[in-house]
DONU-490350 format. One record per residue: residue in one letter; x, y negated, z negated of N, C-alpha, C in turn. Coordinates in Angstrom, 3 decimals, decimal comma. Atoms other than C-alpha are relative to their C-alpha. Layout:
N
VOLUM;r;n.c1;n.c2;n.c3;ca.c1;ca.c2;ca.c3;c.c1;c.c2;c.c3
VOLUM;A;X;Y;Z;X;Y;Z;X;Y;Z
...
This chain:
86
VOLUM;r;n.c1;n.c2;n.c3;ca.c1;ca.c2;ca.c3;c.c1;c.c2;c.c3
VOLUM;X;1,262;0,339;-0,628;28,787;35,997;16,545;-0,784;1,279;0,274
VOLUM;X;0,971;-1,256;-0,218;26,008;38,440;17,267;-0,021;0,565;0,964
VOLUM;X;-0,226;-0,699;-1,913;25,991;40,541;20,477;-1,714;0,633;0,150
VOLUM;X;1,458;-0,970;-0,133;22,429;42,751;19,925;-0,566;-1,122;-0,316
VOLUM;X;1,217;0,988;-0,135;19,394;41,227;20,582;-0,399;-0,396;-1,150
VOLUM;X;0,365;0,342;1,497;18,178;41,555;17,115;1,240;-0,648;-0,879
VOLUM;X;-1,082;0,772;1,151;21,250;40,367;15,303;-0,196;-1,623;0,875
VOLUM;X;-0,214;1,148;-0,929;20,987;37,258;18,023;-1,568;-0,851;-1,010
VOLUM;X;1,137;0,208;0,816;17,235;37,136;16,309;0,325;-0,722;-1,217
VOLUM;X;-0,104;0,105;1,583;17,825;37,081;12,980;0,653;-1,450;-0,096
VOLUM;X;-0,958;1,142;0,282;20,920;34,350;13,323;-1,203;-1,177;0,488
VOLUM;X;0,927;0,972;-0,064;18,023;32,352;15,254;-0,477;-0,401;-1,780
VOLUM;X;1,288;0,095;1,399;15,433;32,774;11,721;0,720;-0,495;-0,948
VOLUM;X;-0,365;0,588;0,631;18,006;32,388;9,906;0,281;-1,716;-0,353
VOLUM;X;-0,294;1,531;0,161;18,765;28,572;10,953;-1,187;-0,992;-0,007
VOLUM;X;1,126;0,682;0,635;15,312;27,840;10,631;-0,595;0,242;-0,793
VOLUM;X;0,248;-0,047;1,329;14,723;29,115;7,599;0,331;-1,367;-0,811
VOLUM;X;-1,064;1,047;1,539;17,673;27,289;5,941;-0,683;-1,257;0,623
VOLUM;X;0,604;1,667;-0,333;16,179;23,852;8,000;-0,989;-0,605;-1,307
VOLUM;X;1,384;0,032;1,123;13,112;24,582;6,061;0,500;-0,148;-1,488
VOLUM;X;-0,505;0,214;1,523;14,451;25,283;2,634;0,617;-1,340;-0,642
VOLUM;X;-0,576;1,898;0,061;16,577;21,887;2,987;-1,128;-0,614;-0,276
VOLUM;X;0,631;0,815;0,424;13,981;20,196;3,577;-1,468;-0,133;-1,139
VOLUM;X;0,313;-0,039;1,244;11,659;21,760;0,785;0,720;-0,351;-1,549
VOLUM;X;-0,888;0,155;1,277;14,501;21,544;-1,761;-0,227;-1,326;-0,002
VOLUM;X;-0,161;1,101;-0,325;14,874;17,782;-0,923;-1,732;-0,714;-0,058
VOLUM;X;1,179;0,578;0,509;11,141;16,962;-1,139;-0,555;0,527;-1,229
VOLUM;X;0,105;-0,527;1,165;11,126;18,790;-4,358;0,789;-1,241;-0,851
VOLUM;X;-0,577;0,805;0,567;13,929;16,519;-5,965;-0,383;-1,169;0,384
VOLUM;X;0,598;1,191;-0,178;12,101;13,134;-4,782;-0,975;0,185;-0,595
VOLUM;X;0,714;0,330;1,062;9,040;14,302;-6,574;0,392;0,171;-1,139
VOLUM;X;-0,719;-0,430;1,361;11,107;15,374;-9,961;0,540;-1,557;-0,381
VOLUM;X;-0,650;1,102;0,722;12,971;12,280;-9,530;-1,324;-1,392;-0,181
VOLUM;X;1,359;1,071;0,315;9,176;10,164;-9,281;-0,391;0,307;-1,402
VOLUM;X;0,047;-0,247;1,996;8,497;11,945;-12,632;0,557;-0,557;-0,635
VOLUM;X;-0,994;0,892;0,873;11,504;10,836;-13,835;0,195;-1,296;-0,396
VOLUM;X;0,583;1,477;0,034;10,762;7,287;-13,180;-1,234;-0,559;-0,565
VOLUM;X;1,046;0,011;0,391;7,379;7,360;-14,623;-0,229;0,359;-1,539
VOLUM;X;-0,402;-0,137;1,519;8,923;8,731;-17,929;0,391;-1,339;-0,735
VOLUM;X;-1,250;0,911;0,108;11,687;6,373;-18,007;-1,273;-1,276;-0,037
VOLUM;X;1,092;1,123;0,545;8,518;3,619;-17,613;-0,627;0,464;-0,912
VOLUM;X;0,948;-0,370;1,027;6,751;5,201;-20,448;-1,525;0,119;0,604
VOLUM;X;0,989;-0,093;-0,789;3,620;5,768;-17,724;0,082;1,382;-0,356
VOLUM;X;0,536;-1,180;0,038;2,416;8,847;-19,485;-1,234;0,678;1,067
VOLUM;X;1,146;-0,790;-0,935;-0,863;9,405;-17,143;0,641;0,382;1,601
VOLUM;X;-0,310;-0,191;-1,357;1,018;9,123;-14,010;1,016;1,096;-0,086
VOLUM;X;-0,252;-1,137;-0,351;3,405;11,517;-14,708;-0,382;0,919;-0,698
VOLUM;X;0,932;-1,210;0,218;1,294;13,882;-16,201;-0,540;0,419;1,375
VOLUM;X;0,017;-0,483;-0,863;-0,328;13,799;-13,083;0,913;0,881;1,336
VOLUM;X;-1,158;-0,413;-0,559;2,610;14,108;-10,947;0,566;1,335;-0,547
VOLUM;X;-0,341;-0,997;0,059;3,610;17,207;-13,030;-1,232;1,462;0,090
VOLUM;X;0,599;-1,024;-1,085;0,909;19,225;-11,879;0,446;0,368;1,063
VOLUM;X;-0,747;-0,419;-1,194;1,679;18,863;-8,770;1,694;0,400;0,210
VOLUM;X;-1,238;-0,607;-0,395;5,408;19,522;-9,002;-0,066;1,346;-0,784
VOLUM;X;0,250;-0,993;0,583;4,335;22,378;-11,327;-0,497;1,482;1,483
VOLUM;X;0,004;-0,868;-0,580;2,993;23,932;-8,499;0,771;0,168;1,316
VOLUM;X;-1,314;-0,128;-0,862;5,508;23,144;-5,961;1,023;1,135;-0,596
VOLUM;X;-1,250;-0,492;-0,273;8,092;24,776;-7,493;-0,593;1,422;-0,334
VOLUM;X;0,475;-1,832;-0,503;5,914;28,062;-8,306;0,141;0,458;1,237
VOLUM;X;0,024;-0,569;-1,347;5,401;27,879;-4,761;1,749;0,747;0,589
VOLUM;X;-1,212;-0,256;-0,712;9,237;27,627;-3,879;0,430;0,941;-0,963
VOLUM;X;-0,629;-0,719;1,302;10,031;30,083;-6,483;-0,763;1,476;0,700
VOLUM;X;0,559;-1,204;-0,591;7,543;32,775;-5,132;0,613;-0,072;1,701
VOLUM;X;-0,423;0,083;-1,658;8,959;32,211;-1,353;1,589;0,259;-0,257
VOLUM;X;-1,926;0,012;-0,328;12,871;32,601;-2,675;1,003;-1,255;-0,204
VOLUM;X;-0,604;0,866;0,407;13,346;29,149;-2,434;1,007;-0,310;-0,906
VOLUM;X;-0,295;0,472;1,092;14,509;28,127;-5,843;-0,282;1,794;-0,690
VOLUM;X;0,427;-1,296;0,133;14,747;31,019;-7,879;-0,873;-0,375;-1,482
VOLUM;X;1,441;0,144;1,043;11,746;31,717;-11,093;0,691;-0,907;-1,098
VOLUM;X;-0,153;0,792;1,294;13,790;30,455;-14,125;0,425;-1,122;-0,055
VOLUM;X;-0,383;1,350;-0,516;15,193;27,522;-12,169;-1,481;-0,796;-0,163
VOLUM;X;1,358;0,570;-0,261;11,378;26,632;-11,524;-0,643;-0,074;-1,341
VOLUM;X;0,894;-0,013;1,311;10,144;27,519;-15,260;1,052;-1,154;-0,636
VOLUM;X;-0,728;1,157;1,022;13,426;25,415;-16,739;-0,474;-1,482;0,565
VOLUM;X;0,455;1,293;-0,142;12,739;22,490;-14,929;-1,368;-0,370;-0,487
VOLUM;X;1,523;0,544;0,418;8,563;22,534;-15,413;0,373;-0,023;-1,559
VOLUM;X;-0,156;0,197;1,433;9,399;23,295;-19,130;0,648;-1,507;-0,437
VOLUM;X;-1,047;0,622;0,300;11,794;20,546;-19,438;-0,857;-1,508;0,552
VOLUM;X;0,563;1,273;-0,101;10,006;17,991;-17,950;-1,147;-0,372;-0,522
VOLUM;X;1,022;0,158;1,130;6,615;18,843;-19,540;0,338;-0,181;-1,787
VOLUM;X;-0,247;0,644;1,652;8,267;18,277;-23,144;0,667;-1,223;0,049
VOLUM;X;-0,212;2,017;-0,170;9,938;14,645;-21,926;-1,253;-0,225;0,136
VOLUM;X;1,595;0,567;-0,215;5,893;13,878;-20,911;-0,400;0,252;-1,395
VOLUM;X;0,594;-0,304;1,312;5,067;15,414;-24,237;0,242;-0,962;-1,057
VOLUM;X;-0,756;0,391;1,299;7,435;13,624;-26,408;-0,151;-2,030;0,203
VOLUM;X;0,602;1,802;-0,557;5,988;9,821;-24,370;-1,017;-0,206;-1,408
């Protein structure tokens, strides 16, 4: 456990970081998996739209640490060529 003030700090930031990240990771995979459902119906416009927006979600979580960059480029890649191939 921490004894100095600042190490007492940090262990705080730390557990609300990770809160946060949870619950970004986790509203990340509910919109991936709405894509996924929108494939799987052959509803090309909707998830086209939808991958914008998770396009820039996961830049976001990708520039913050979140998720790390090639995690964020494999998935947008990967799901923009299933939309492609509708």
């Amino acid at each position: 456990m921490a004894n100095h003030k600042s190490a007492k700090k940090r262990a705080r930031q730390t557990i609300v970081r990770t809160e946060r990240n949870v619950e970004r990771k986790s509203m990340t995979k509910n919109v991936v998996k709405a894509i996924r459902t929108a494939i799987e119906a052959k509803d090309k416009e909707t998830a086209s739209g939808l991958l914008v927006k998770t396009q820039k979600l996961l830049a976001r979580l990708a520039k913050h640490g979140v998720i790390k960059h090639n995690t964020a480029a494999r998935k947008t890649s990967r799901l923009a060529s299933q939309i492609n191939n509708l």
